[in-house]
C-alpha positions as CSV (number, residue, x, y, z in Angstrom):
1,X,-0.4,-9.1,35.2
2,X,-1.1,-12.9,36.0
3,X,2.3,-13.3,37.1
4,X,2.1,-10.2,39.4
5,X,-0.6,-11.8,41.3
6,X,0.5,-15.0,41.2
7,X,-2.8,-16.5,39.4
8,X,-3.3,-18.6,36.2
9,X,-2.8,-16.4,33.0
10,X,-5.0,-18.6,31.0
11,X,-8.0,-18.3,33.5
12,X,-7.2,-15.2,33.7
13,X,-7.3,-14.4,30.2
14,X,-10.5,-16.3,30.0
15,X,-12.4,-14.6,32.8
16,X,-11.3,-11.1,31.0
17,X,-13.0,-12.1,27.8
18,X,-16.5,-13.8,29.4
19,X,-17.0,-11.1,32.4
20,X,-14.5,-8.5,32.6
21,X,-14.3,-7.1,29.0
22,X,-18.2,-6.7,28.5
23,X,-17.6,-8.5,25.4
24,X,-20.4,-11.2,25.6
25,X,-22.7,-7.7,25.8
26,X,-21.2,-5.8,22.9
27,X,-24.4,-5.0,21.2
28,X,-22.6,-5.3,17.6
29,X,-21.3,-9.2,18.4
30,X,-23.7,-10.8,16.5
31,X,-23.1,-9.4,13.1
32,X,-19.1,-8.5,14.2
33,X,-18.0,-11.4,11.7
34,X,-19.4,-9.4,9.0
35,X,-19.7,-5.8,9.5
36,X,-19.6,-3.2,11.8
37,X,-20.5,0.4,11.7
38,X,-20.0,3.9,14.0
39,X,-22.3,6.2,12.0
40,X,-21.4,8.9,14.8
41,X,-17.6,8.8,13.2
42,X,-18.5,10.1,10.0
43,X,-16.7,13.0,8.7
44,X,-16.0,15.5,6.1
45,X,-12.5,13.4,4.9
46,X,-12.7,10.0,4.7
47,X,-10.2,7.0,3.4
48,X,-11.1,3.8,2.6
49,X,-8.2,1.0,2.2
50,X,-8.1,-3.0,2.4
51,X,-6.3,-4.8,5.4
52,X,-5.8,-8.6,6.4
53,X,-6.7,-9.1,10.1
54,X,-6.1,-12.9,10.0
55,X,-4.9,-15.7,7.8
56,X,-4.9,-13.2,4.9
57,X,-8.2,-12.4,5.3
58,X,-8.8,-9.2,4.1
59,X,-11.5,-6.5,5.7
60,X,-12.4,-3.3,4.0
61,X,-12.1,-0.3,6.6
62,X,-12.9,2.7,6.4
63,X,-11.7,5.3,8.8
64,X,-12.2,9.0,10.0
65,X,-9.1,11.4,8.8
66,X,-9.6,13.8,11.4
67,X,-9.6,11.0,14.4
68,X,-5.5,11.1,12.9
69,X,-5.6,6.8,14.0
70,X,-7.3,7.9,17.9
71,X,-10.7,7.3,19.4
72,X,-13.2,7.6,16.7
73,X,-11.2,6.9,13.4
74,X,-13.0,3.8,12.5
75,X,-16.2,4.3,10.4
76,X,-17.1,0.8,9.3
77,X,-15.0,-2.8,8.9
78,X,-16.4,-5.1,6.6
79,X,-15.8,-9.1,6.1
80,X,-14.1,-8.8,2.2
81,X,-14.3,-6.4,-0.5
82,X,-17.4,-7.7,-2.0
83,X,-19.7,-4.3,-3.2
84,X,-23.0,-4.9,-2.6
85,X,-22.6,-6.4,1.1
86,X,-20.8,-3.2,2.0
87,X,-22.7,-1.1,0.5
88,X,-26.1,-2.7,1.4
89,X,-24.8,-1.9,5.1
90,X,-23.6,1.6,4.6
91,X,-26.5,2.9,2.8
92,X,-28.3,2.2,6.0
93,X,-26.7,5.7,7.6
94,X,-28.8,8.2,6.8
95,X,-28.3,10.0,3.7
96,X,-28.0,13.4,5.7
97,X,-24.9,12.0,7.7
98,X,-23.6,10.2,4.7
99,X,-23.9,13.5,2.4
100,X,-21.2,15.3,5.6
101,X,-18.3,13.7,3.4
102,X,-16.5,15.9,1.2
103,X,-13.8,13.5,0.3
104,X,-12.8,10.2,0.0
105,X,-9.2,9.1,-0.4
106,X,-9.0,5.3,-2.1
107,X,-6.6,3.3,-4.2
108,X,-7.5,2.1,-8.0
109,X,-9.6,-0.8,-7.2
110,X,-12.6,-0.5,-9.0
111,X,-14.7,-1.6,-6.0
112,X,-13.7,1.4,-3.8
113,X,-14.5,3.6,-6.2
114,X,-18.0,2.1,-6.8
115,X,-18.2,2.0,-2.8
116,X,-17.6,6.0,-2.7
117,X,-19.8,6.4,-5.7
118,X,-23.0,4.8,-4.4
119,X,-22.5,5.4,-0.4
120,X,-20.9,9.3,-0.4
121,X,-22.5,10.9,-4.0
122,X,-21.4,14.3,-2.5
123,X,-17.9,13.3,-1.7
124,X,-14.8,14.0,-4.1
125,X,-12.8,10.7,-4.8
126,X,-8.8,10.9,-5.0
127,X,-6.8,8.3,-5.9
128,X,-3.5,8.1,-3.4
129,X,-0.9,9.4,-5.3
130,X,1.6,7.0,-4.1
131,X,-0.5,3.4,-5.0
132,X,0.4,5.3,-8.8
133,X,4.1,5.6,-8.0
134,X,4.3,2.2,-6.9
135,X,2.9,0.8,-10.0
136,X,5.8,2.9,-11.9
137,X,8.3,1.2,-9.3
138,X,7.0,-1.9,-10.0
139,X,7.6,-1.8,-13.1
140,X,11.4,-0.7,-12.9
141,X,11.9,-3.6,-10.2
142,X,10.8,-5.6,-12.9
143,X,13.2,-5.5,-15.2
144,X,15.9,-5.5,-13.1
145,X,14.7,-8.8,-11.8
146,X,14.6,-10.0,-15.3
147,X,18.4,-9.0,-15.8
148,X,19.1,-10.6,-12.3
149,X,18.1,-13.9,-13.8
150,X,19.6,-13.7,-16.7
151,X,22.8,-12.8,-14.7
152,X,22.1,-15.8,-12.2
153,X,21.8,-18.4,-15.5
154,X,25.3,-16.8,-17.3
155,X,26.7,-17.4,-13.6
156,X,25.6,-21.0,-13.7
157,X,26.9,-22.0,-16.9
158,X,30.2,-20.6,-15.9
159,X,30.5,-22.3,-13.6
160,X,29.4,-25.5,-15.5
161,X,31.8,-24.4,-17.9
162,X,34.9,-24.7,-15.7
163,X,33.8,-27.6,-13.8
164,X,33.6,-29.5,-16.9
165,X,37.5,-28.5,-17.4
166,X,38.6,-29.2,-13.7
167,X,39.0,-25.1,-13.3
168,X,38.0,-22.9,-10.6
169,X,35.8,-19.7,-11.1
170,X,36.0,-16.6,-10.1
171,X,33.2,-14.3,-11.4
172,X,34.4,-10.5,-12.7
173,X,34.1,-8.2,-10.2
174,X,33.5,-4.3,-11.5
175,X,35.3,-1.2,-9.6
176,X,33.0,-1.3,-6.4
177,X,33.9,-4.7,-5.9
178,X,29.5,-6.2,-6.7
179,X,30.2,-9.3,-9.4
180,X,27.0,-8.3,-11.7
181,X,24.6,-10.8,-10.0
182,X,25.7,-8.8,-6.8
183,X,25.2,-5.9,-8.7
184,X,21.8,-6.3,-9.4
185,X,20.9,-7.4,-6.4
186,X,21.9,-4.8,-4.2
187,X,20.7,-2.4,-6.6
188,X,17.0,-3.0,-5.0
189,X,16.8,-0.6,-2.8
190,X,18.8,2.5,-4.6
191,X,15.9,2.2,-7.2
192,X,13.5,2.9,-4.8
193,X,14.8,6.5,-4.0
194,X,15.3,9.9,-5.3
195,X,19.2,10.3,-6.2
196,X,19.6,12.9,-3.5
197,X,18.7,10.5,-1.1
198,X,21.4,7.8,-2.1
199,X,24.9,7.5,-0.2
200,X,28.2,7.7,-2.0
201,X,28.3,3.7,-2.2
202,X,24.6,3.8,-4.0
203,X,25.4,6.7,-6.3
204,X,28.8,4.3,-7.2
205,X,26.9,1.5,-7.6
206,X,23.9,3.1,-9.9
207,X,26.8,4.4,-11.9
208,X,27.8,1.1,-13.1
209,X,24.2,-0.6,-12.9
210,X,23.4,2.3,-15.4
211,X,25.8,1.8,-17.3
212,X,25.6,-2.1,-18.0
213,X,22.0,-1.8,-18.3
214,X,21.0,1.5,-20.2
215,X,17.1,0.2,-20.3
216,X,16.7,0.1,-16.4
217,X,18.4,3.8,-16.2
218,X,15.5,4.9,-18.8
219,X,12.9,2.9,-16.6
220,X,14.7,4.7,-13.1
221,X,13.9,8.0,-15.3
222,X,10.3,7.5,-15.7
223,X,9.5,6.4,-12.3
224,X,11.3,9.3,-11.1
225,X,9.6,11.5,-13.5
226,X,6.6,11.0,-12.3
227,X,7.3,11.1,-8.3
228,X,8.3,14.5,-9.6
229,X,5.1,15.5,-11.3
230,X,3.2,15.0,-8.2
231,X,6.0,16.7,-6.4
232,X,6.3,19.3,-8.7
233,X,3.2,20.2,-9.9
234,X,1.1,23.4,-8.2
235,X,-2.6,23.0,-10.0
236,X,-4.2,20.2,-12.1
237,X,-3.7,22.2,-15.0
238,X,0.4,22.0,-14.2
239,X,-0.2,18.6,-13.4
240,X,-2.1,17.5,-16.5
241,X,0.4,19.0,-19.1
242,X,3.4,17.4,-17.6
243,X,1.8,13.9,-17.4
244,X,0.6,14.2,-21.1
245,X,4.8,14.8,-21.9
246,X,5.3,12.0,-19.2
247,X,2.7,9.9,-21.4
248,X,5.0,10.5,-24.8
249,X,7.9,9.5,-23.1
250,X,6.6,6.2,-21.8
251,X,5.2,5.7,-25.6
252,X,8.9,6.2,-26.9
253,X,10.6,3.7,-24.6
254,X,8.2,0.9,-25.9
255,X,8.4,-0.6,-22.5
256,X,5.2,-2.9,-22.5
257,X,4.6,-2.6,-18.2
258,X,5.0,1.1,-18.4
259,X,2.6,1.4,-21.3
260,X,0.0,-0.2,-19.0
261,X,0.7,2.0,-16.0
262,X,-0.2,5.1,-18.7
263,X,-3.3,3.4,-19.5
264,X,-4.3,3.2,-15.8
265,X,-3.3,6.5,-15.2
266,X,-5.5,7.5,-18.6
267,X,-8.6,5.2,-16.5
268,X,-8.3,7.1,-13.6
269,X,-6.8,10.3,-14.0
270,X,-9.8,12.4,-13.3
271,X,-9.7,10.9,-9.5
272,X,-5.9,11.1,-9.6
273,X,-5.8,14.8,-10.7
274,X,-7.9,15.4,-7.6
275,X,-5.3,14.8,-5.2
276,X,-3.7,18.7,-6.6
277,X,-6.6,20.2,-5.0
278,X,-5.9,19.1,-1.5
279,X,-2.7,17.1,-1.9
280,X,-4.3,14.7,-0.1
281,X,-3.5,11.3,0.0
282,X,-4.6,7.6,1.4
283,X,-1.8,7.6,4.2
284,X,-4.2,8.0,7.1
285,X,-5.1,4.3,6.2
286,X,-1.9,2.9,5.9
287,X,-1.3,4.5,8.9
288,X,-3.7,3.2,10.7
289,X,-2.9,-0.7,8.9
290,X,0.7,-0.5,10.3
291,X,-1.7,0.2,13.8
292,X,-4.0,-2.9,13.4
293,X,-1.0,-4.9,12.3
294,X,1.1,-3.7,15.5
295,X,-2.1,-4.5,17.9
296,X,-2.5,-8.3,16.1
297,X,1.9,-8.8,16.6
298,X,1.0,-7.6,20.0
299,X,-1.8,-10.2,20.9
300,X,0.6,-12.8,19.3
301,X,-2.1,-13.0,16.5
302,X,-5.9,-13.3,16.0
303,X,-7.2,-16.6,17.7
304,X,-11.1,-15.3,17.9
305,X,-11.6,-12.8,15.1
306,X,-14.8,-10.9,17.1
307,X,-12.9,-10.5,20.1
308,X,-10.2,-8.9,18.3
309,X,-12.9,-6.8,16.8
310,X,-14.0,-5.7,19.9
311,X,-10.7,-4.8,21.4
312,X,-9.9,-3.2,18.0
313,X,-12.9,-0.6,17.8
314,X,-13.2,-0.2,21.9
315,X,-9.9,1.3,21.2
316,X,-10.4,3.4,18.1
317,X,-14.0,3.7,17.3
């Protein structure tokens, strides 16, 4: 726009902000660092998630499901994930607008769930189905990293090896042409999917992987177990049975990460056993992350963190 009318961006840019914006009027500047609220967005579904605006900073949002990421999706942003600030804030909407929410969708973070508890009593909590499922993919990615490793050391010596008898080496290659640090490697992203998404190269390549390395097929099994319960199941009743078998299988592998994912589930499976009622899930505020990120890349980053504010909820609050 500078360029189009042949005037200084910078001034420009500056004259935007001071005068132009109504920034330096915004009646929420003074406490913007730290929290602002839009009581008037409130609704019946709510999500709450964690985002870094700057430097890794992270803000607490909370957003509007119905808004669907438009004009009036943002509730409240809050400076950290610190309890009592945020809730010290929200508990200043009245209780009669506050008891409107019917549910709240969150992730396993003890502090959401504290944050639903004390500021919307009324409202049903359900834990996004797929923070669970990445947990259990976790999990598989970690052992194949552990074998990748181990594959990258064996390499090394070999190499050692024939350098130490002037010889050249040539690592084995299996039928789909992947040496087995290759293989592992470029086995990342086939673990991340359902086999009926996977090419004819991935479906090759899992083939071998599995067979090389039985223990990361049985992990591949359990995390796509329990995509499918979720899936799969119709009521919580359906849903509680099959992760109870899911449960038994995880005990019989022995697999100490995947043990720990059960326990979680066991911590939180009332909340997660919620999401079968609505099949709701927490990807309104992912959504709507992916948004805040695309408006910082757009803006080349965040230089003044309450301007960015401003611009942010002039937009969608």
């Amino acid at each position: 726009m500078a360029g189009f009318y042949n005037v200084n961006g910078k001034r420009l840019q500056r004259q935007y902000k001071n005068h132009l914006s109504g920034f330096k009027e915004w009646e929420q500047k003074r406490h913007a660092n730290q929290w602002l609220i839009f009581p008037d967005n409130i609704g019946s579904y709510l999500s709450i998630d964690e985002t870094a605006l700057s430097k890794g900073e992270l803000y607490t949002i909370i957003t509007n499901k119905k808004a669907k990421g438009k004009k009036g999706a943002i509730v409240g942003i809050f400076s950290g994930t610190k309890v009592e600030p945020i809730i010290e804030q929200l508990l200043k909407i009245s209780a009669k607008k506050r008891a409107r929410v019917k549910e709240i969708t969150l992730d396993m973070a003890n502090s959401m769930k504290i944050i639903a508890k004390k500021c919307f009593p009324r409202a049903m909590q359900v834990t996004d189905r797929f923070h669970v499922q990445k947990l259990a993919l976790e999990a598989l990615q970690d052992i194949r990293i552990k074998h990748r490793w181990a594959a990258i050391d064996l390499e090394n010596e070999q190499v050692k090896q024939a350098r130490t008898k002037n010889k050249s080496f040539s690592p084995k290659e299996f039928s789909n042409g992947d040496t087995r640090k290759q293989l592992l490697a470029r086995s990342r992203y086939l673990l991340y999917q359902a086999p009926s998404n996977w090419t004819e190269n991935q479906y090759t390549r899992s083939k071998i992987l599995f067979d090389q390395y039985p223990d990361i097929k049985i992990a591949f099994d359990l995390s796509q177990g329990l995509r499918n319960i979720f899936n799969t199941a119709t009521s919580m009743e359906t849903a509680y049975t099959k992760l109870a078998h899911w449960y038994k299988d995880v005990e019989n592998t022995g697999f100490k990460a995947f043990n720990t994912i059960a326990n979680t589930i066991t911590l939180n499976y009332r909340s997660i056993l919620n999401y079968f009622i609505n099949r709701s899930t927490n990807a309104s505020a992912e959504s709507f992350n992916a948004k805040i990120k695309a408006f910082r890349a757009q803006f080349r980053g965040v230089k003044n963190v309450e301007f960015f504010l401003y611009r942010l909820t002039t937009i969608f609050a």
